[in-house]
C-alpha positions as CSV (number, residue, x, y, z in Angstrom):
1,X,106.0,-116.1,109.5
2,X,105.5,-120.2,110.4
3,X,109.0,-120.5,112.7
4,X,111.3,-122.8,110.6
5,X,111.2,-126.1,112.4
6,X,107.6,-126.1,112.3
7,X,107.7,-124.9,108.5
8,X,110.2,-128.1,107.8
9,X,107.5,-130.4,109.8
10,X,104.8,-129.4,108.0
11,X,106.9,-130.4,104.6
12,X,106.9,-133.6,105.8
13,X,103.5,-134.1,106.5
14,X,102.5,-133.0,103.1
15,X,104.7,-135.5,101.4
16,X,103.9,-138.2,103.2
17,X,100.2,-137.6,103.2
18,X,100.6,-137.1,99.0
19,X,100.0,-139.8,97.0
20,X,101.3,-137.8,94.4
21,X,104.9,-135.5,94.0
22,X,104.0,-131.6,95.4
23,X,105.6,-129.3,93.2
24,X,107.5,-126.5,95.2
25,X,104.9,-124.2,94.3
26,X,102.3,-126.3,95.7
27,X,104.0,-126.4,98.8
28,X,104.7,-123.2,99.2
29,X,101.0,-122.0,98.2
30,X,99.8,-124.2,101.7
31,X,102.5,-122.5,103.7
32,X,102.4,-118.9,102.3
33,X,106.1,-118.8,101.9
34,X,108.3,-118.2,98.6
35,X,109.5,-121.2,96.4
36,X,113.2,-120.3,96.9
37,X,112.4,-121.1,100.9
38,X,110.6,-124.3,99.6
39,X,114.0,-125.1,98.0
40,X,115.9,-124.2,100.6
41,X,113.8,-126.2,103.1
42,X,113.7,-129.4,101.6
43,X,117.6,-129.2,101.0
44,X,117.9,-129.1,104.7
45,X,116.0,-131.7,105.0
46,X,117.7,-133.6,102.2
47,X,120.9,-133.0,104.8
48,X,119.9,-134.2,107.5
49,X,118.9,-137.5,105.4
50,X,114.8,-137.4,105.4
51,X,114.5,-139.5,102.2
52,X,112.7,-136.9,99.8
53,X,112.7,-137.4,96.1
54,X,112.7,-135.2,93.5
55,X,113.9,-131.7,91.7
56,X,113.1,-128.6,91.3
57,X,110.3,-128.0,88.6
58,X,109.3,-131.5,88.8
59,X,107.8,-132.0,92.2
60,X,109.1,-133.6,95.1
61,X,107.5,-137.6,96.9
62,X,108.8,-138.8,100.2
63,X,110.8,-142.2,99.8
64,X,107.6,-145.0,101.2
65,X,108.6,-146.2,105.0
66,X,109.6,-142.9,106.4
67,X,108.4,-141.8,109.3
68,X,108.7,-139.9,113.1
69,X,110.6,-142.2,114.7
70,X,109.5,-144.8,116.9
71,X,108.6,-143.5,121.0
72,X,108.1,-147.1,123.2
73,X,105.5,-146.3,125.8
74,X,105.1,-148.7,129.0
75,X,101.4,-149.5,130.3
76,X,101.4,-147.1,132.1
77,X,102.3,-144.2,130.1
78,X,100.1,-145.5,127.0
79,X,97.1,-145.5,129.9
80,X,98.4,-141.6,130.5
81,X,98.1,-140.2,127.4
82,X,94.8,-142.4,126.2
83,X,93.0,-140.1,129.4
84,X,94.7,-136.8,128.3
85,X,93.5,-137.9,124.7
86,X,90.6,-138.5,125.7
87,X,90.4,-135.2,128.1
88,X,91.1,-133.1,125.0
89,X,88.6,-134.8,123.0
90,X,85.7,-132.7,125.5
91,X,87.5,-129.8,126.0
92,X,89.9,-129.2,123.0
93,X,88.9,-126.6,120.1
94,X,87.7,-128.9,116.7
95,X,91.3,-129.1,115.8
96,X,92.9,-130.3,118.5
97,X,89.7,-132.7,119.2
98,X,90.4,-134.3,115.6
99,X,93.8,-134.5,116.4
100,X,93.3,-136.3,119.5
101,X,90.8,-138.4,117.8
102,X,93.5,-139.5,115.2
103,X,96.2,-139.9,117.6
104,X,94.2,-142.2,120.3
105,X,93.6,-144.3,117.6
106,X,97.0,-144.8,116.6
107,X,97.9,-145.3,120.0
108,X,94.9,-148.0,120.0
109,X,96.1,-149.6,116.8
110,X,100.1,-149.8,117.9
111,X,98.8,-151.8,121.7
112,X,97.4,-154.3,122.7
113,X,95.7,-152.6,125.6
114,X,91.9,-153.0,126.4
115,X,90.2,-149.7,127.3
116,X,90.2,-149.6,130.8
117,X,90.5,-145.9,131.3
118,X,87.5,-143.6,130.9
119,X,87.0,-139.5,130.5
120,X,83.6,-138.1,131.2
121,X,82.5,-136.6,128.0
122,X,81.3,-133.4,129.9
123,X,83.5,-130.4,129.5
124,X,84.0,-126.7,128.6
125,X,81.6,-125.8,125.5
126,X,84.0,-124.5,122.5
127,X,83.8,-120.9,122.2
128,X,81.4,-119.7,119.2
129,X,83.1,-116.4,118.2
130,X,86.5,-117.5,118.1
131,X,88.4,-120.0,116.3
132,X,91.1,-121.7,119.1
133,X,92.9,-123.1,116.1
134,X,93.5,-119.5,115.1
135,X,94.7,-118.6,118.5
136,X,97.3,-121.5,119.0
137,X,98.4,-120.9,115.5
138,X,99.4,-117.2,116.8
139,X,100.9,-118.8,119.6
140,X,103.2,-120.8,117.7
141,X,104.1,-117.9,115.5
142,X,104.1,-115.5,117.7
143,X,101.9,-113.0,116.1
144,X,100.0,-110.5,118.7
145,X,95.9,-110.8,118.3
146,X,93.7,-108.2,118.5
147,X,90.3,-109.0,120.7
148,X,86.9,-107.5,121.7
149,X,86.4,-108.5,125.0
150,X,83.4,-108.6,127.6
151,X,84.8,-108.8,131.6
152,X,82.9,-110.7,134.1
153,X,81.1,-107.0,135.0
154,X,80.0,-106.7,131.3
155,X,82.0,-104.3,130.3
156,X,83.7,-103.9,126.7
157,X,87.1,-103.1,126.1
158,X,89.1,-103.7,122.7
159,X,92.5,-105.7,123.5
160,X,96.3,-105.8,122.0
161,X,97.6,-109.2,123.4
162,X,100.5,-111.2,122.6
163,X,98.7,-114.9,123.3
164,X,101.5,-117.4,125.2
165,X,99.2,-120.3,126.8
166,X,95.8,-121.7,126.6
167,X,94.9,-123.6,129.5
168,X,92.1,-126.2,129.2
169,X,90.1,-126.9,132.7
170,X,87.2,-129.0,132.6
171,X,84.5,-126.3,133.5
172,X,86.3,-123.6,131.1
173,X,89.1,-122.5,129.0
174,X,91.2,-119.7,129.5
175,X,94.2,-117.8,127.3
176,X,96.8,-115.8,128.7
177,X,98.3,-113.4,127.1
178,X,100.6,-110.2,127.9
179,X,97.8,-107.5,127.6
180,X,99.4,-103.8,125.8
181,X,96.4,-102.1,127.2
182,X,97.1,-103.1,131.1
183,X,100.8,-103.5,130.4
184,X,100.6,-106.7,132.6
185,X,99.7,-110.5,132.0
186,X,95.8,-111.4,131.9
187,X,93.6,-114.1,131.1
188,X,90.6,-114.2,128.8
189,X,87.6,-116.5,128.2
190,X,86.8,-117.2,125.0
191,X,83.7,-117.1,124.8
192,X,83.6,-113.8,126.5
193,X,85.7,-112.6,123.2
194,X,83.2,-111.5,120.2
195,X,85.7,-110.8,117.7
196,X,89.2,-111.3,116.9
197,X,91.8,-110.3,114.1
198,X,95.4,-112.0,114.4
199,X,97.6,-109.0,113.6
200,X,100.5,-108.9,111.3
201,X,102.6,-107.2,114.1
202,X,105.0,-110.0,116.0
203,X,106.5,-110.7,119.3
204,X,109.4,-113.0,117.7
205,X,112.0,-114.7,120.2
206,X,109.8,-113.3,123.3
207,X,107.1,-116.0,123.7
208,X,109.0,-118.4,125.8
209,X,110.2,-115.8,128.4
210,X,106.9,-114.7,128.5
211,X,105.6,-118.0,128.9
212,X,108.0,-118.7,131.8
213,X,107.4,-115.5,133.6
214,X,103.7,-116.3,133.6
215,X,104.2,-120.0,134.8
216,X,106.4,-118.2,137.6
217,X,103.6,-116.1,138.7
218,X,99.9,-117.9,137.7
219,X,101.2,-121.3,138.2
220,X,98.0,-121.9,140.4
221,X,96.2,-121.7,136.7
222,X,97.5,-124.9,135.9
């Protein structure tokens, strides 16, 4: 299940990108959640005084001039994230390169700055057998994945993971996960993975002491 503040995010993006109201069901259709936690979503977002329109059974529109509010870069930090945009836009699977893509050119359109700064477009090829969208979805859900996987000695071996990080280096990609089968943190390359299935079985409310144990121990991985 989509964790709750990412659920009520994702509202918000479909409103605003509508040109016309979403009924509930609509909404909850793209989210694969009930109608009654549609409702009871967008009444907490009502609260908290996001300007949504509308009732139930005759759709909902988000009031025009809403949006995330306003983040005031210097030069310096707008120069940062343009080369970490630009970073992710070689290395990044094809949904976080789109979203860099869109992002760097909001960033373009809100400065005045000149392109200055340049990344190499050389990078990491994206892994053919498995979809990285996929895999940072799990991560934010916290859903454990199921993998084939080939080690650097050829060998096979079918994989239970709960998936915590993806690290993107120029020459590869790597996830780390908590591995059943080793009992003990690993990393994989994905393109070393042939098949995948994300499992209905979840690690809920365990990802981020996972995720800091790991940075305690592999912090030479990023």
């Amino acid at each position: 299940m989509i964790a709750r503040s990412v659920r009520m995010f994702e509202i918000i993006q479909l409103l605003r990108n509508s040109d016309q109201p979403r009924t509930a069901q609509s909404i909850a259709e793209n989210l694969d959640v009930t109608k009654r936690t549609v409702y009871r979503d967008i009444a907490s977002l009502q609260a908290l005084r996001v300007p949504i329109e509308g009732e139930a059974g005759v759709g909902y529109v988000m009031r025009s001039g809403f949006d995330l509010p306003p983040i005031n870069f210097d030069v310096d930090e707008a120069e940062a994230i343009t080369v970490g945009l630009a970073m992710i836009t070689r290395t990044g699977d094809k949904g976080l390169k789109r979203a860099a893509r869109s992002a760097a050119q909001k960033l373009a359109d809100a400065t005045p700055l000149s392109s200055t700064l340049f990344a190499s477009s050389w990078g990491a090829d994206e892994p053919k057998s498995i979809d990285l969208s996929d895999v940072r979805k799990a991560i934010r859900e916290e859903h454990k994945l199921q993998i084939a996987y080939q080690n650097a000695q050829g060998i096979q071996s079918s994989r239970t993971i709960m998936p915590i990080a993806i690290a993107y280096h120029s020459e590869a990609i790597v996830l780390a996960g908590w591995c059943e089968l080793k009992n003990s943190f690993r990393h994989f390359r994905p393109d070393r993975i042939s098949f995948y299935s994300i499992l209905p079985d979840t690690f809920l409310g365990s990802d981020d002491r996972l995720r800091q144990e790991w940075i305690k121990s592999y912090s030479e991985w990023l």
